[in-house]
C-alpha positions as CSV (number, residue, x, y, z in Angstrom):
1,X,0.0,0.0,0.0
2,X,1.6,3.8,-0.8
3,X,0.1,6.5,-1.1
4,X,2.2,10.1,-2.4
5,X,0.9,14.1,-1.9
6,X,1.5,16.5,-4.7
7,X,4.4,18.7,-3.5
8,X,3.4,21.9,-2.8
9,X,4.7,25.4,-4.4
10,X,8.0,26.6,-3.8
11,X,8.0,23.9,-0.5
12,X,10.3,21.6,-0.1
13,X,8.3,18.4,1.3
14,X,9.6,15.8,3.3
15,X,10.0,12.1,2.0
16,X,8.5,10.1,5.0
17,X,8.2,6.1,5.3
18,X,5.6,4.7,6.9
19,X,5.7,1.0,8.6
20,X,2.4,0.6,9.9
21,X,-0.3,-1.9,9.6
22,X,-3.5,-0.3,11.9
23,X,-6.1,1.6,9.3
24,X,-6.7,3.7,11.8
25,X,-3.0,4.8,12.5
26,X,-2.9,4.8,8.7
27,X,-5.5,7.4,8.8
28,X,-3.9,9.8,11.3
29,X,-0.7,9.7,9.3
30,X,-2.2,10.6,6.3
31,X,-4.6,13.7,8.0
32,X,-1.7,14.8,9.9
33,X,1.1,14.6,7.4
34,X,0.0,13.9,4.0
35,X,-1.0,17.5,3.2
36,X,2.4,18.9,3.8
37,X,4.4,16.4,3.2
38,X,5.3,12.8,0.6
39,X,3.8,9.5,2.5
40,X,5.0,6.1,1.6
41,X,3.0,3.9,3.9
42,X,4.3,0.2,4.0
43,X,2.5,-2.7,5.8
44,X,5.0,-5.0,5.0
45,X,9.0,-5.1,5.5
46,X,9.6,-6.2,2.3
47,X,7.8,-3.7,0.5
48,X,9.2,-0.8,2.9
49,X,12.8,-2.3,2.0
50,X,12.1,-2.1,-1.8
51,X,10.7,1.5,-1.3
52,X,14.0,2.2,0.8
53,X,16.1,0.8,-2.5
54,X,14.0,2.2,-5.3
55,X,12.3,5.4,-3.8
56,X,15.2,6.7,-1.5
57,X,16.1,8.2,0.2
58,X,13.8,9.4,3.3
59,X,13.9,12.7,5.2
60,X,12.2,10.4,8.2
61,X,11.0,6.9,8.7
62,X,8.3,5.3,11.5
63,X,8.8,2.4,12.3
64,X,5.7,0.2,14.0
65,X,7.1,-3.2,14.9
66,X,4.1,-5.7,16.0
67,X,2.5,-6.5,11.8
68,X,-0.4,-8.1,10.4
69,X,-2.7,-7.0,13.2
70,X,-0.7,-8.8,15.9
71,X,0.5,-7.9,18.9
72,X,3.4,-8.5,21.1
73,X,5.2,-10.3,18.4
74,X,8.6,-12.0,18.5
75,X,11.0,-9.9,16.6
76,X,12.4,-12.9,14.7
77,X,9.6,-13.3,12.9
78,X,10.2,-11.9,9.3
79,X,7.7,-8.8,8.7
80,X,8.1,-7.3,12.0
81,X,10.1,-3.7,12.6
82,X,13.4,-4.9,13.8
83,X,13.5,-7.1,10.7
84,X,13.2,-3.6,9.1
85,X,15.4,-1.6,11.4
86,X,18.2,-4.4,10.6
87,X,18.0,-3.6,7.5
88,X,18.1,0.2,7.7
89,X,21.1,0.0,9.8
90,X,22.9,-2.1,7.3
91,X,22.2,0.0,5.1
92,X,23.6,3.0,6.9
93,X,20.6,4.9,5.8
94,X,20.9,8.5,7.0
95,X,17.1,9.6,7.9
96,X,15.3,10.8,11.0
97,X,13.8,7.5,12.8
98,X,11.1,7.6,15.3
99,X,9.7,4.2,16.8
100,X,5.9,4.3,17.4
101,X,5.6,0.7,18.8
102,X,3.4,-0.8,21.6
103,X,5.6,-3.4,22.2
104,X,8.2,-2.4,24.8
105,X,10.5,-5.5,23.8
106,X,10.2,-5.0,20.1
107,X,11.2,-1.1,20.3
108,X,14.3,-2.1,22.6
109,X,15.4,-4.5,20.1
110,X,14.7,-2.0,17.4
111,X,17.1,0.5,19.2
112,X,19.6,-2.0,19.5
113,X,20.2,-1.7,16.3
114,X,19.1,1.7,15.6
115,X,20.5,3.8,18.9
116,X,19.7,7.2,17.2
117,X,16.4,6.3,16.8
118,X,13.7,8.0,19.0
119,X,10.7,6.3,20.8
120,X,7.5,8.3,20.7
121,X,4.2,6.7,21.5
122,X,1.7,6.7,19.2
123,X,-0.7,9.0,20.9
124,X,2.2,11.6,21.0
125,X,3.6,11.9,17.8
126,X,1.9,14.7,16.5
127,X,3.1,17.0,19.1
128,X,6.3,16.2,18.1
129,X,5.9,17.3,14.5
């Protein structure tokens, strides 16, 4: 799923990926950023890591890490977060990255691997913008 804005005027737009499989947080992304700013909004890793090699680079990516309407999920399990926050940091992709997870043991394994990375709940992250 992906979704792109028009870019404005004379604005430069940021390029933001989205990992995220709730509608509703879907939703919220789009009416709070997809007005100003160009949304590629993944529910899968390995269509986030193709967008990552063919529609690079990203000013900032969320990352969610619990998929396909699961929760608390191992983060072994292929189309999680950290499978794509391993891959960003091998990568050595220079973006902003903000973790939105639920899942207190996915996001610490996600900063593991991604110690610049910041952890803003959900309900927050629009203050932060």
């Amino acid at each position: 799923m992906k979704k792109q804005t028009e870019r404005g005027k004379n604005k430069r737009l940021m390029k933001i990926l989205i990992l995220e499989d709730s509608a509703l947080r879907i939703e919220i992304f789009k009416k709070q950023l997809g007005k100003k700013h160009d949304l590629y909004i993944y529910d899968q890793v390995e269509d986030a890591k193709n967008a990552i090699d063919h529609s690079g680079p990203f000013d900032r990516i969320y990352l969610d890490h619990d998929l396909d309407q699961r929760v608390f999920v191992d983060s072994d399990e292929d189309n999680t977060g950290y499978q794509l926050a391993k891959y960003i940091s091998a990568k050595s992709i220079d973006a902003e990255i903000i973790l939105h997870t639920l899942n207190p043991c996915g996001a610490d394994r996600m900063l593991e691997v991604l110690p610049n990375a910041q952890q803003i709940m959900f309900e927050d992250l629009f203050d932060y913008v």
